[in-house]
C-alpha positions as CSV (number, residue, x, y, z in Angstrom):
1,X,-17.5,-14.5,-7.5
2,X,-14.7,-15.9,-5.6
3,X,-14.8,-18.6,-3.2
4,X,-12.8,-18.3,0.0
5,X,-10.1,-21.1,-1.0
6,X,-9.6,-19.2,-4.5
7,X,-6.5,-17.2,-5.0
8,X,-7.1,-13.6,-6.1
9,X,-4.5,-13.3,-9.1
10,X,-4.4,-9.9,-9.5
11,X,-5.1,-8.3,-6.0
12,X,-3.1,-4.9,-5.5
13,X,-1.6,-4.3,-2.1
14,X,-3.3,-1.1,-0.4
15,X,-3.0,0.5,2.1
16,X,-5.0,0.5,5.3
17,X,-6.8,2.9,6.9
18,X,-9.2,2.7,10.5
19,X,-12.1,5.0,10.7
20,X,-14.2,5.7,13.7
21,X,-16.0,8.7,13.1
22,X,-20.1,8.7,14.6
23,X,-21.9,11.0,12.2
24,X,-22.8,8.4,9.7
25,X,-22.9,10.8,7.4
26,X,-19.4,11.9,7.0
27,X,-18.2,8.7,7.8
28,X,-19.6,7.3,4.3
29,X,-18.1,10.2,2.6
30,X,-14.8,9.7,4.1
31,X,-15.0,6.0,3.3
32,X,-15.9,6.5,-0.4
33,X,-12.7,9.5,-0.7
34,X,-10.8,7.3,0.5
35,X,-11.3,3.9,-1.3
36,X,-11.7,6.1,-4.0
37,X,-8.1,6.9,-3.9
38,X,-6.9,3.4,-3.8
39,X,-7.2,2.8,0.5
40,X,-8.9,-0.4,1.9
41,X,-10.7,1.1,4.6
42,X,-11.8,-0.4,8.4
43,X,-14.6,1.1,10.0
44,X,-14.2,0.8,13.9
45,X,-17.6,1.2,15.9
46,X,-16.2,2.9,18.8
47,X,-12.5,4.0,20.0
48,X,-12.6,0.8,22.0
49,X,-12.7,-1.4,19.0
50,X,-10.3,0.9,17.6
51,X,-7.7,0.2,20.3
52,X,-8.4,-3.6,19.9
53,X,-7.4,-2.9,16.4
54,X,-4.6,-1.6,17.1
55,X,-3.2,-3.8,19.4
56,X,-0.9,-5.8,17.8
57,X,1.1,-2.1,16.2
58,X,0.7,-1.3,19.6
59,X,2.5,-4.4,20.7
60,X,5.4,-4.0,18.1
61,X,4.1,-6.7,16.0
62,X,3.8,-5.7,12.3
63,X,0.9,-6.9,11.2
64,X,-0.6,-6.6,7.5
65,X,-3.1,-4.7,9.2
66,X,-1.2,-1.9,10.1
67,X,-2.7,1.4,9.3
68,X,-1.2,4.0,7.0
69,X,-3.8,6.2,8.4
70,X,-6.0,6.7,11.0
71,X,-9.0,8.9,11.4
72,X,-10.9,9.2,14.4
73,X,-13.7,11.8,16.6
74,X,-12.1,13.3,19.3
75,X,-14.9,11.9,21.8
76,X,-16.1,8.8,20.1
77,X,-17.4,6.1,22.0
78,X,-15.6,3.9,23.9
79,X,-12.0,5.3,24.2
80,X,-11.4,9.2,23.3
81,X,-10.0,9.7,20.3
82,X,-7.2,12.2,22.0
83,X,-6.2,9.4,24.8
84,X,-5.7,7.2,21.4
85,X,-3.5,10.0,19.7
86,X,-1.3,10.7,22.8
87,X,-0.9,7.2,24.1
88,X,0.2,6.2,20.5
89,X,2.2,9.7,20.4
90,X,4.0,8.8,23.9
91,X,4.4,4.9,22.8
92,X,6.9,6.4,20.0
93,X,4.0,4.8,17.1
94,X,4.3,7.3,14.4
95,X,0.4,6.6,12.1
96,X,-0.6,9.8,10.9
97,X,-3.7,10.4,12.4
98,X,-6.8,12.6,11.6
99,X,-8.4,13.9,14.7
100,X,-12.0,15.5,14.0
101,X,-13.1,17.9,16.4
102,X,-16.1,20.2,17.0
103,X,-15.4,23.9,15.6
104,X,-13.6,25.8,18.3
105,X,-13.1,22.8,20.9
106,X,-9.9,23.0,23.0
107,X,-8.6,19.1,23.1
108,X,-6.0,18.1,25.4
109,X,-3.5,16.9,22.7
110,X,-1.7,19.2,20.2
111,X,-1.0,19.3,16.5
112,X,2.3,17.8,15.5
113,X,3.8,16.2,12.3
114,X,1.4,12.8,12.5
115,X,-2.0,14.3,14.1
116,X,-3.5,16.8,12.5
117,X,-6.8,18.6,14.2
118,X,-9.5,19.7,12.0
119,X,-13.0,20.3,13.4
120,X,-16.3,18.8,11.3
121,X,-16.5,21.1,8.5
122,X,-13.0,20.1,7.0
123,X,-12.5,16.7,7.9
124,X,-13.2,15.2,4.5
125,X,-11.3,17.8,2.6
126,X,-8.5,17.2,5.2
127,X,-8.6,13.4,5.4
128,X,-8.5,13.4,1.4
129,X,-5.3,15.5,1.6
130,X,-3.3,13.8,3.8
131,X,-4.1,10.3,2.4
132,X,-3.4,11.8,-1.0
133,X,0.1,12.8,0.4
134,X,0.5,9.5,2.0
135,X,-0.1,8.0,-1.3
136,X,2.2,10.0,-3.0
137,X,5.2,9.8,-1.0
138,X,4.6,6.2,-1.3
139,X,4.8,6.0,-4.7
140,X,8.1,8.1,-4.7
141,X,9.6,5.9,-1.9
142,X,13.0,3.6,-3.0
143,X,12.4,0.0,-3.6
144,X,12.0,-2.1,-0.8
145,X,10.4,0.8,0.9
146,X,6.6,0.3,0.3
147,X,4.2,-2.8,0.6
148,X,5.4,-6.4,-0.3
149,X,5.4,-7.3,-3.8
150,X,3.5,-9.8,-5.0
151,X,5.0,-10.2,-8.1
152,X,6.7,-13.7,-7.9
153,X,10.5,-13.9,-8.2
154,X,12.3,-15.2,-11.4
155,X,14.6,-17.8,-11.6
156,X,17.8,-17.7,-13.3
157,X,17.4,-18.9,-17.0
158,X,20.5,-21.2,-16.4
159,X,20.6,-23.8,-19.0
160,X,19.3,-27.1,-18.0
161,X,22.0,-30.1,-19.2
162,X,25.7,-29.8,-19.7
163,X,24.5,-30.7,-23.7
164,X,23.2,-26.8,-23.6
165,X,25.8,-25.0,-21.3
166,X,27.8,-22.7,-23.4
167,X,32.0,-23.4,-23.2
């Protein structure tokens, strides 16, 4: 067990990902997919604690919380899940976001390249997909593109005394 003032040696950097899904149900399932895959997953009661969430992204600070991923009801509690998707859509925030839906529903936001729509059935097939693809472009990404590294920087192995320095 670790105590809070220990330092955890080995701790990987993951991503994030918020989940506010009601049907307690599917939310577990989503949750284990995704940790599964390597995601540290936040479960958001309602939309409103979502936004709160989000509000330092939203505020153009970036935070260590911000979310690779977001997945979300259309009409959760709170704050609709589409005002989320289109306010964060017309604030220029580009999180790709999962946006579950009942089967045939018409939703006042469209599909683009960072929302995806799928309706109840799908959503855990879906969400597993896209954070695979996330993960994977990740990985392939240049240096210096993905998460901090916490692997600590080496010095120089500069000799020591002008006795050792090589003429």
């Amino acid at each position: 067990m670790t105590m809070a003032n220990q330092m955890l040696v080995r701790e990987e950097w993951r991503p994030v990902t918020y989940v506010t899904v009601q049907d307690d149900a599917m939310r577990a399932r989503i949750q284990q997919q995704l940790e599964r895959l390597g995601w540290a997953v936040i479960v958001q009661p309602t939309g409103f604690h979502l936004v709160q969430a989000l509000s330092n992204v939203i505020d153009g600070h970036r935070s260590w919380l911000r979310p690779g991923l977001i997945v979300l009801d259309a009409w959760p509690r709170g704050c609709a899940g589409t005002t989320i998707a289109a306010g964060l859509r017309d604030l220029g925030i580009s999180i790709p976001i999962v946006l579950v839906a009942a089967p045939g529903e018409s939703l006042p936001v469209s599909a683009d390249t960072t929302l995806r729509i799928v309706d109840t059935a799908s959503a855990e097939r879906t969400v597993t997909e896209v954070a695979a693809g996330l993960l994977h472009r990740r990985s392939s990404a240049p240096p210096g593109h993905g998460p901090p590294s916490r692997r600590r920087c080496r010095r120089p192995r500069w000799p020591r005394s002008r006795a050792t320095r090589r003429r």
